[in-house]
C-alpha positions in Angstrom: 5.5 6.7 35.6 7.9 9.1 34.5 10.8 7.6 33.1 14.3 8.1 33.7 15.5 10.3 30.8 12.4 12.4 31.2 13.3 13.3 35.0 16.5 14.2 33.7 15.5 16.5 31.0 13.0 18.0 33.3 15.6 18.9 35.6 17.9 20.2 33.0 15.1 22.5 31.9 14.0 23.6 35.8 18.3 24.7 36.6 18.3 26.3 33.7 15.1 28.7 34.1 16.7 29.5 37.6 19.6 30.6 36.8 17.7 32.9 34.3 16.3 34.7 37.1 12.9 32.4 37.1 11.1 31.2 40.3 11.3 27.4 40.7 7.6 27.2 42.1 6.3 28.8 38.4 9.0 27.4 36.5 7.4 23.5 38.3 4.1 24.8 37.3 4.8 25.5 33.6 6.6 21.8 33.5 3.8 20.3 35.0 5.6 18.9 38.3 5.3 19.6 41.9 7.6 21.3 43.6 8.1 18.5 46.2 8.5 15.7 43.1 11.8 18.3 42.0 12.9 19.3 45.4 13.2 15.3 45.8 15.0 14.5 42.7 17.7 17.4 43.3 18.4 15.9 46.4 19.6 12.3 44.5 23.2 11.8 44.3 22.7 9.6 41.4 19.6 10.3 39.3 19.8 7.2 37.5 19.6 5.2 40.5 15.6 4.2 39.8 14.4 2.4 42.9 11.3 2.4 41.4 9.4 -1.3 42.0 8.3 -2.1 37.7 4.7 -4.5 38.1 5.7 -7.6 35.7 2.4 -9.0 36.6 1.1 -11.4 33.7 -2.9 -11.6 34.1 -4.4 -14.5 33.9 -7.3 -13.9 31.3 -4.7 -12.9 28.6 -5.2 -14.7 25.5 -3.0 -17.2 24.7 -1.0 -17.1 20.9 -3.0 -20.3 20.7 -6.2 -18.3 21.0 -5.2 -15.1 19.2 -4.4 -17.6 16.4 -7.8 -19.5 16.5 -10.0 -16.2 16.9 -8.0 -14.8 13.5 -8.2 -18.0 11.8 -12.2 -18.3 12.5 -12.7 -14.7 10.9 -11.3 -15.3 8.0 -12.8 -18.4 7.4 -15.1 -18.8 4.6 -18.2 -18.9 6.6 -17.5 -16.1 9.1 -15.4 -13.7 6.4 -17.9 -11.5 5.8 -19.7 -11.3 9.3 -18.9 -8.9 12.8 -18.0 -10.7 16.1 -21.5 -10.1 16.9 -22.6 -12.7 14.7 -19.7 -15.1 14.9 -19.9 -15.7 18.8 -23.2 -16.3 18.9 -22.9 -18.7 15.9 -20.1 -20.3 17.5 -22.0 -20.9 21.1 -25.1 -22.4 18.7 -22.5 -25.1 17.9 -20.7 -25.5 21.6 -17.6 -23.8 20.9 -16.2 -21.1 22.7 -12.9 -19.7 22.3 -13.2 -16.0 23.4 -15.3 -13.4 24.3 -17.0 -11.1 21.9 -15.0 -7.3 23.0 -11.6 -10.1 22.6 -12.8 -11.0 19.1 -13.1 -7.1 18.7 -9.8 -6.4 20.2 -7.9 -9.2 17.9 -9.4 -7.8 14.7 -8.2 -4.4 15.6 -4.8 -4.9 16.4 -4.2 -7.1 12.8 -6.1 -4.1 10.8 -9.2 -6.2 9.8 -11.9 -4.6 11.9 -13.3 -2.4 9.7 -14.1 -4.2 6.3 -13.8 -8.1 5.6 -14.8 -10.2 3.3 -17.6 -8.9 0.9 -17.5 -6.1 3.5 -14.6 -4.6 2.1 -15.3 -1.5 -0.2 -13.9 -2.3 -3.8 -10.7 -0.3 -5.0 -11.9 1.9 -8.0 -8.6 3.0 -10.2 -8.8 6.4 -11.0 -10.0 7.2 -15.2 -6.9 6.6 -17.3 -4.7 9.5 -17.6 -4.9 11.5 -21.7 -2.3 14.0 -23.0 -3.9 16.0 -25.7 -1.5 17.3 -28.4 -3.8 19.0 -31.0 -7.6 19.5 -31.3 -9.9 16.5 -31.4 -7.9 14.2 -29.5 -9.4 14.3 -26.4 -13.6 15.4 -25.4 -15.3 15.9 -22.2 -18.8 16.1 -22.3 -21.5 16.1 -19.5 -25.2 17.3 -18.9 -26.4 20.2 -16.8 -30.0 21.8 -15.4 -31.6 24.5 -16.9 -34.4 25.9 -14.6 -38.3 25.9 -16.1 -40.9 28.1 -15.0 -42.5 24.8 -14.1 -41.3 23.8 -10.5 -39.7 21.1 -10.5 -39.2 20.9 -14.2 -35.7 20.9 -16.0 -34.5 21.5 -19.6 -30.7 19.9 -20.3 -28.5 21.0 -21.4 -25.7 18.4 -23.6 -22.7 20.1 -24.0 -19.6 18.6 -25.6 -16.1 20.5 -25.2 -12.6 19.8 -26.7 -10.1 19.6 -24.2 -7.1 21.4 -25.8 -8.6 24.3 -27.4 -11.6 24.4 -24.4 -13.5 25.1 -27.6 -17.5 23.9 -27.2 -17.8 21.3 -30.3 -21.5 21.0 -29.8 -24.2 21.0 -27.9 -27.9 20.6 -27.7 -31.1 21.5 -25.6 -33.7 19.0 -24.9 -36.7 18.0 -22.4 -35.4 15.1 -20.9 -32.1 13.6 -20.5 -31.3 9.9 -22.6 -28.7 8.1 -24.4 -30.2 8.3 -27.6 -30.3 12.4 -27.7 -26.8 12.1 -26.1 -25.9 9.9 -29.1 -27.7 12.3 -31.5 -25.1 15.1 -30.4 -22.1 13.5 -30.3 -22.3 12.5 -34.0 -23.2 16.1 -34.8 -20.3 17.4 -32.9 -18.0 14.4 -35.0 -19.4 15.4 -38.3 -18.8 19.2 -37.8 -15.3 18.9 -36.7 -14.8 16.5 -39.6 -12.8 14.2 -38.0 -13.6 11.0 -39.8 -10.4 8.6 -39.2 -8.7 9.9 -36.9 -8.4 9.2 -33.2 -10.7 10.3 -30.3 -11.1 9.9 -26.5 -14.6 11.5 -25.3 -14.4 11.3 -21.8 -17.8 11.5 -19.3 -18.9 10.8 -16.1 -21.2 7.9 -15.3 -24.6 8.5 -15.5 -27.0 6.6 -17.7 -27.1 8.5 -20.6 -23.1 8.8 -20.7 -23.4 4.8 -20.4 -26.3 4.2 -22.4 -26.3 0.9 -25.1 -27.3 3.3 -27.6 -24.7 6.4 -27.0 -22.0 3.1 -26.7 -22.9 1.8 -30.0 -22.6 5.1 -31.4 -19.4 5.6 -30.1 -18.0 2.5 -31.0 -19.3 3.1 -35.3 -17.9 6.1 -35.2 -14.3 5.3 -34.0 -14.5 7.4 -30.3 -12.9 5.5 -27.4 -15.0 6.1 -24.3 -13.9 6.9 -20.9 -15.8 7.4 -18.0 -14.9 9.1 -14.1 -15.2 7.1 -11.2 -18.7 7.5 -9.8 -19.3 10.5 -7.2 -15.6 11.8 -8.4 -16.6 15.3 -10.1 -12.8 15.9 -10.2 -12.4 13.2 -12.5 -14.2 15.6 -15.4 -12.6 18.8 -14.4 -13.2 20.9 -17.8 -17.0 20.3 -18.2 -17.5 21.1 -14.5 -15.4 24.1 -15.0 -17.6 25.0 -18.0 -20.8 24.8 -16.8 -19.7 27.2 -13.7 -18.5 29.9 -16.5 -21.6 29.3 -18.2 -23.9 29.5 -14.8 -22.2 32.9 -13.9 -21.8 34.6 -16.4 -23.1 38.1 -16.1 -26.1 37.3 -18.4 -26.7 34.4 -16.9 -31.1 35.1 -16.7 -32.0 35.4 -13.2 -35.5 34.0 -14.2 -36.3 30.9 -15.3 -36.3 29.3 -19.1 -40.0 30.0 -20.2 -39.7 27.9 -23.3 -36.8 25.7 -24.4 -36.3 27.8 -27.4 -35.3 30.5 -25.4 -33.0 28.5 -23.6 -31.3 27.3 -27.0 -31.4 31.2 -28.6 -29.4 32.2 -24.9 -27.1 28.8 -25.3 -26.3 29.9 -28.5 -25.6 33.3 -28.0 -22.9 31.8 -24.7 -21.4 29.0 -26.7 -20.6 32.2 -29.5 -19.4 34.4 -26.9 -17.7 31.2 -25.3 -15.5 30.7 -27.9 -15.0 33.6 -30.2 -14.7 35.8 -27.7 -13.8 34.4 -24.1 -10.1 34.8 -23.6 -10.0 31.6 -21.5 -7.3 31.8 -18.5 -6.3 27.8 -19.4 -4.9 28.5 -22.5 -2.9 31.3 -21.7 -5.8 34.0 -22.4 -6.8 33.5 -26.4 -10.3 32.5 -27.1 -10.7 28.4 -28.0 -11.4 29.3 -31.3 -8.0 31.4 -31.8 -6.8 28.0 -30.3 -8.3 25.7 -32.1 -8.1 26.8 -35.3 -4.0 26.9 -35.0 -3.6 30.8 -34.6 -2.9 31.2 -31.0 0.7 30.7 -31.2 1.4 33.2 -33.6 -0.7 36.0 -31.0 1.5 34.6 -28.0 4.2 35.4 -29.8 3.2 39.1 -30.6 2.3 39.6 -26.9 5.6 38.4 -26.1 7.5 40.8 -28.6 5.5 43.9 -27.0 6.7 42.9 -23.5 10.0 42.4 -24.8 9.8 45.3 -26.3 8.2 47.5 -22.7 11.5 46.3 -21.4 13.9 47.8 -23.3 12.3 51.1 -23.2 12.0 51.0 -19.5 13.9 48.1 -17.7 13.9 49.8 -14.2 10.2 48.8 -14.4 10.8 45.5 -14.7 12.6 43.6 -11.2 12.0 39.9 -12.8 10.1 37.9 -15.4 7.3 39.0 -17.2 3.9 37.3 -17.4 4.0 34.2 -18.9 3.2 33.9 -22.7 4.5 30.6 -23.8 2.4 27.9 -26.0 0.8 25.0 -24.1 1.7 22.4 -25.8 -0.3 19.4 -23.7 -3.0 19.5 -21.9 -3.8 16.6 -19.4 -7.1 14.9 -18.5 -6.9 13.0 -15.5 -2.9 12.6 -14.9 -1.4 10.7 -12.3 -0.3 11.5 -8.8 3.5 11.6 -9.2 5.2 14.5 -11.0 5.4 12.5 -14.2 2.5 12.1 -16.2 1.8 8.8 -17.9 0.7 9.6 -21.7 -1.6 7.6 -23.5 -1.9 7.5 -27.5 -5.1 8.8 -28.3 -4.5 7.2 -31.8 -4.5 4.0 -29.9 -7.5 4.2 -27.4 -9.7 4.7 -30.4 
């Protein structure tokens, strides 16, 4: 039924299109009304006056609060928590009882929101990775492992690769036949003795898979001072820089278009991308420096020469310029995983460790 303030606006809407100069059979049709049901209303004196006979009929096979009560109360029971309807009205006839019909068990569970998981049902609530700030090199890793195609179908080489977050500088990496913690743990204390870090605090963040979690990699982690930190599983979002990358690394121009016939060639081509990677990359994350420029403290003294030349383009010619230049300032923090909400929650790396 169409209620009494929508008639009204209807009307409204149908005067008003005819006085415009529109013909009330169209202008019916485009408000989705027959002309009859509008020639009718017009003809009220009083369009509020709803004659209109309301049904207030109660049926008789509603459920009762009694019922609706007893039906949610036997769901989330301890012996029925975890089961459908399906299973809980039949268990319930085995034992003579009958309070409702299986589609009304249905319908109660989906009116109170508890149709879809109960009980051991329900899908656990996995908190997103802790949220790093990175103020300086070696505060915060991100490591992970990637294919490298064989000449042998269905045979891999993989590639460990272990990056700093801040600089986006690769701090080591290695090549081997088959992935495990042990060779995982074997690069990670080769990336921590090169940086020379001994002391000092460090997050090296991964995602979940067994060689990240290994008893081995984990012990190795825990003698050398490195707080672990893992992504929630399927969540490649939750180890953005290592997935970013392996993508660089994967389309690069020189990238072979063959497969790997030996796994020292793989290592001679890693070798030759991890030195391009970061003596010569200007990486778009970091304002356009290479991660070694970055790492090694020198970056801020070349954004501050590239910001002198614009300067300087714009007093020789500031009709060129109608608003800001590009962008040139030091990052000072990079985040891994930050919260939601504007403001990022900061952790102490010295802490985590």
């Amino acid at each position: 039924m169409i209620s009494l303030e929508e008639r009204k606006t209807t009307l409204e809407l149908l005067n008003e299109a005819c006085m415009a100069g529109a013909r009330k059979e169209k202008a019916c049709k485009i408000l989705e009304i027959n002309i009859r049901t509008a020639q009718r209303w017009g003809k009220q004196k009083d369009i509020t006056d709803d004659r209109r006979r309301y049904s207030k009929r109660n049926p008789s096979n509603k459920l009762s609060d009694e019922e609706r009560t007893m039906i949610l109360k036997t769901c989330n029971s301890s012996e029925y928590k975890s089961l459908p309807p399906s299973q809980i009205v039949p268990s319930l006839a085995d034992k003579g009882c009958y309070i409702a019909s299986e589609s009304s068990f249905y319908r109660v569970l989906k009116e109170t929101g508890q149709l879809k998981h109960r009980g051991k049902a329900k899908p656990a609530m996995i908190k997103r990775p802790e949220p790093y700030v990175a103020k300086s090199p070696n505060q915060v890793w991100t490591w992970d492992i990637t294919y490298l195609p064989t000449s042998v179908k269905g045979h891999f080489y993989y590639l460990y690769m272990i990056m700093d977050i801040f600089s986006r500088k690769i701090v080591g990496w290695e090549v081997y036949e088959k992935q495990s913690d042990k060779l995982a743990s074997i690069v990670a204390r080769k990336a921590y003795l090169s940086e020379k870090i001994s002391g000092k605090g460090l997050v090296l963040h991964s995602d979940n898979g067994s060689p990240m979690k290994g008893a081995t990699m984990l012990a190795t982690l825990q003698k050398l001072g490195i707080a672990s930190s893992f992504s929630r599983p399927s969540v490649s979002n939750d180890n953005p820089y290592s997935e970013a990358l392996f993508k660089t690394l994967k389309y690069k121009p020189g990238y072979p278009a063959k497969p790997f016939k030996s796994i020292e060639s793989s290592r001679n081509w890693v070798l030759k991308f991890v030195r391009w990677y970061n003596e010569e990359h200007k990486h778009s994350g970091i304002r356009y420096v290479s991660p070694a420029q970055r790492h090694c403290g020198i970056d801020l003294e070349i954004l501050e020469k590239r910001k002198k030349v614009y300067e300087e383009a714009i007093d020789k010619n500031p009709d060129r310029w109608s608003g800001k230049t590009r962008n040139w300032e030091f990052i000072e923090e990079v985040y891994l995983n930050p919260g939601r909400s504007k403001k990022k929650k900061e952790i102490s790396c010295d802490k985590a460790a």
